[in-house]
C-alpha positions in Angstrom: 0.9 -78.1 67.2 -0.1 -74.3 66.7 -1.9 -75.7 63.3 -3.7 -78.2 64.9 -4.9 -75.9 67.7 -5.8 -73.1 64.9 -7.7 -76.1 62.9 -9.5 -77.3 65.9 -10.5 -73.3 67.5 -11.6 -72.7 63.4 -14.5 -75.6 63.3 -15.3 -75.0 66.6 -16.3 -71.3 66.0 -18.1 -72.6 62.9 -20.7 -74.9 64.7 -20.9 -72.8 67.6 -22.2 -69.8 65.0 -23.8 -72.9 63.0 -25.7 -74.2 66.7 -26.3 -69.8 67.6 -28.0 -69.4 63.7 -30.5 -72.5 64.6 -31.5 -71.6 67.3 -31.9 -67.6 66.5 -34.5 -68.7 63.9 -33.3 -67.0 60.7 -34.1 -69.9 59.0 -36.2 -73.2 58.6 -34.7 -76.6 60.0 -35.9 -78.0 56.9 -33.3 -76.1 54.8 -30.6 -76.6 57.4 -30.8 -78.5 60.7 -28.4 -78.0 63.8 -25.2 -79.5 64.6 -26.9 -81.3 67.8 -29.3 -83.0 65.5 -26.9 -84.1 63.0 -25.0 -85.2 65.6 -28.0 -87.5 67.2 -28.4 -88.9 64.2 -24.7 -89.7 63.9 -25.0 -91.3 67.2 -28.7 -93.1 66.5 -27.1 -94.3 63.2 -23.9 -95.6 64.5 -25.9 -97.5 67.1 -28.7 -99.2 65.2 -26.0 -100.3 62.7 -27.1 -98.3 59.6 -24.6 -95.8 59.4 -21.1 -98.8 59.4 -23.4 -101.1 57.2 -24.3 -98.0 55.0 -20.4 -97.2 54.9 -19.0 -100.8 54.5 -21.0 -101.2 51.2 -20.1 -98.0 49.7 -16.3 -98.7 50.6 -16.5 -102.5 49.0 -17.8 -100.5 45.8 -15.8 -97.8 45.5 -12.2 -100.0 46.0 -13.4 -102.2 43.9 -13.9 -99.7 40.8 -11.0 -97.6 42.1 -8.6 -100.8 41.9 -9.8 -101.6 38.4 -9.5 -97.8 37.3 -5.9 -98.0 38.8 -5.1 -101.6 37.1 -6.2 -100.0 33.6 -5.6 -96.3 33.9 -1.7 -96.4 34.6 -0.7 -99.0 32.0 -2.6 -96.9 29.4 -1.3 -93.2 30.9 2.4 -95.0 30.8 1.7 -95.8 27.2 0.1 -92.6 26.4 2.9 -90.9 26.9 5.5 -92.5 25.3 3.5 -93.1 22.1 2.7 -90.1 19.5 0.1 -92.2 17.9 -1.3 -93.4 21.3 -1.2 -89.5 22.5 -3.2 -88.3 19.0 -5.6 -91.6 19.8 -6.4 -92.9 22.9 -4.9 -89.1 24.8 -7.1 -87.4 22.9 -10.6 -89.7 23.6 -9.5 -89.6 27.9 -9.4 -86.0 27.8 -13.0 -85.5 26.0 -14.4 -87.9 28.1 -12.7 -87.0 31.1 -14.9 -83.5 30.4 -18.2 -85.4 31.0 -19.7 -85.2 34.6 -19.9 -88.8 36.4 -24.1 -88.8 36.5 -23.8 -88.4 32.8 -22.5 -92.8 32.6 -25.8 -93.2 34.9 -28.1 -94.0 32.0 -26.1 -95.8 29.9 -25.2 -98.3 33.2 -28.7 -98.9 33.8 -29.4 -99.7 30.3 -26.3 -101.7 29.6 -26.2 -103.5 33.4 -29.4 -102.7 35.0 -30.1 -102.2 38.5 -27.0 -104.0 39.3 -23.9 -103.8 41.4 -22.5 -103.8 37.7 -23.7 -100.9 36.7 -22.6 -99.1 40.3 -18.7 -100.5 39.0 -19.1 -99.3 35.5 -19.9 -95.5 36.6 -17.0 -96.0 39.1 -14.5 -97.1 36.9 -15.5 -94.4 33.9 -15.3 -92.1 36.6 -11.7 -92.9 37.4 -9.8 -94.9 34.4 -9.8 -91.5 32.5 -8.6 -88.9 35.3 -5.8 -91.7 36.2 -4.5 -92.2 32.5 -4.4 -88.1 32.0 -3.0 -87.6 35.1 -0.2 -90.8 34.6 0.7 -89.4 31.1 1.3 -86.0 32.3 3.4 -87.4 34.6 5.7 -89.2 32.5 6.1 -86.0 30.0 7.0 -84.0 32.8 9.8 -86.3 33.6 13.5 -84.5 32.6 14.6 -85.4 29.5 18.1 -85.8 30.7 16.9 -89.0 32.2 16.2 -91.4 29.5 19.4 -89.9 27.9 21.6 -91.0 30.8 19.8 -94.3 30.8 20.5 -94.7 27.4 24.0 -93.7 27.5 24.4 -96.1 30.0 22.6 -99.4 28.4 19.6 -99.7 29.3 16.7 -100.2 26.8 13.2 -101.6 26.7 11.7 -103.1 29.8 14.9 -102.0 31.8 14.3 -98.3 31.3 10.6 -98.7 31.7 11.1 -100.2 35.3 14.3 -98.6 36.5 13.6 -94.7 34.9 11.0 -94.1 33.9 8.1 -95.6 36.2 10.4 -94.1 39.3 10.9 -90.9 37.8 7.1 -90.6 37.3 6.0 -92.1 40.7 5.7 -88.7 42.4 3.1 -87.9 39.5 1.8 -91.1 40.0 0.1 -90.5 43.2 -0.9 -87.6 42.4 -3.5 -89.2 39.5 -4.7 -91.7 41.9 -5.5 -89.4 44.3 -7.5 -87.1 41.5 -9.1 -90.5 40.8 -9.6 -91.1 44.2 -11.9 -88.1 44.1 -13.5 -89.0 40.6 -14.2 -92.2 42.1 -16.1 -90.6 45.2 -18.0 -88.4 42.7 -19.0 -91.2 40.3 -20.6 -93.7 43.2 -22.3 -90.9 44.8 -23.9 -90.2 41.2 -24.5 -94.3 40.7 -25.9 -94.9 44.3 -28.5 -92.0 44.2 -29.6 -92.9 40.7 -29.5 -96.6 41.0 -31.8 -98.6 43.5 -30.8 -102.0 44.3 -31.2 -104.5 46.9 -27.8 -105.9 47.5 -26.7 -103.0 49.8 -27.5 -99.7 50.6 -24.8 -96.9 50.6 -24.0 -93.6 51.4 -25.7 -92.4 48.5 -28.7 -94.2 49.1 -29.0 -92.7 52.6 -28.2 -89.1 51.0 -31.5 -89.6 48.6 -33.6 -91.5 51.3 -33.0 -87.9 53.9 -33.6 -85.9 50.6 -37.0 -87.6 49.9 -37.6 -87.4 53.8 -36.7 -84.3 54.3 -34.6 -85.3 56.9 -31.5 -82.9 56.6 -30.2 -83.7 59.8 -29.5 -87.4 57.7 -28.3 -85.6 54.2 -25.7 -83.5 56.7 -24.5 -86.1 58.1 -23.8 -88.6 55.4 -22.4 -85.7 54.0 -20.1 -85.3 56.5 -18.9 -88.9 56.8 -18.3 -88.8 53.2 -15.9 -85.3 54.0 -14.3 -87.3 56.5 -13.5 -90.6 55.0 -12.1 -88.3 52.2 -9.7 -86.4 54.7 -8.5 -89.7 56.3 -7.8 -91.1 53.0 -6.1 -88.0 51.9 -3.9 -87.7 55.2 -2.9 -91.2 55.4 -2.4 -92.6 52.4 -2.0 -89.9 49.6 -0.5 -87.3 51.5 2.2 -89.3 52.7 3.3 -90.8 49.9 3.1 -88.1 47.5 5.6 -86.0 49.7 8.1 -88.8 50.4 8.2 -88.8 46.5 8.8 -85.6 46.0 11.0 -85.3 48.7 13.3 -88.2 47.7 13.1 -87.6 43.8 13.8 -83.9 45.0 10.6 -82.0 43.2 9.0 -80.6 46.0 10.3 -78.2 48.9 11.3 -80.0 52.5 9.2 -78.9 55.4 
């Protein structure tokens, strides 16, 4: 409760100086509007429908890509790290690539794809395969030895020890890549949607370059902010959760 309270007084002492700076003049509402008028347009967006149908399409895109990074990136991590020749390979590739910003698979999606929804999932998924398959290998290597060597002592080979040690003992490492490729996934569709125009839905991003071109802060301030926010809620209610229950009933993490 006293964390909440000291959250809530901390943000509220920010706009409150944010609000007294805009109004004081120091500096242009071009360059920075206030909180009230980031705020009406929150509330003018929300009520015309732009702002949920904005949201809904950037959502559809980014689970879709995110799934498909997931349904590819843990197989290959899980692989990864049990094979030397996969880890001097394939390892070895995901962590150069992995070193290339998102808006650098822009070009070659709109010369590959087009201005497609395709080419919006191909930056997604490049965006997150890679982080997933690091973060999933690094994982299983991290895993105590002592494990596989009890499992082995005790019988159990191939597919066995795949699905009853070593996936479990990796799962608190698990959720911690697909929430780094949660956030590689954000970065890549912001990139895609700003630099790729198309008519079959307008997103977050598109809104973002439309205030840019406008001038509009008050819109680039507050798309920005619903992108902060659906970040938190996703952290807090599905990551978060998970990733201490994990470490918490695998015992690698401290109880609070």
């Amino acid at each position: 409760m006293i964390r909440a309270i000291s959250s809530i007084a901390f943000f509220v002492v920010l706009l409150l100086s944010w609000e007294a700076a805009s109004r004081s003049g120091l500096y242009s509402p071009v360059l920075l509007p206030s909180p009230l008028n980031v705020l009406e347009y929150l509330w003018q967006s929300a009520l015309d429908g732009t702002l949920w149908s904005a949201t809904l399409v950037t959502m559809q895109r980014l689970l879709a890509g995110y799934g498909i990074g997931l349904l590819f990136g843990i197989p290959l991590g899980l692989l990864t790290a049990r094979s030397r020749i996969m880890q001097d390979t394939l390892g070895l590739l995901a962590l150069g690539i992995q070193t290339l910003p998102s808006v650098c698979w822009v070009p070659l999606a709109l010369l590959w794809f087009g201005q497609t929804e395709a080419a919006m999932l191909f930056v997604v998924v490049m965006g997150t395969l890679w982080s997933v398959l690091i973060a999933t290998s690094d994982g299983v290597r991290a895993m105590p030895p002592i494990y596989l060597r009890a499992a082995r002592t005790m019988g159990s080979t191939g597919l066995h020890t795949w699905f009853n040690v070593i996936l479990p003992a990796s799962l608190p490492y698990l959720v911690g890549g697909m929430k780094q490729g949660w956030a590689f996934a954000w970065r890549s569709l912001m990139a895609a949607e700003i630099f790729v125009t198309i008519l079959t839905g307008f997103g977050l991003g598109q809104l973002l370059q439309y205030g840019r071109e406008l001038l509009a802060m008050d819109q680039v301030v507050a798309v920005m902010t619903i992108i902060i926010v659906i970040g938190l809620l996703a952290d807090r209610i599905l990551f978060s959760p998970w990733e201490r229950f994990f470490h918490r009933r695998w015992g690698t993490g401290s109880v609070k």
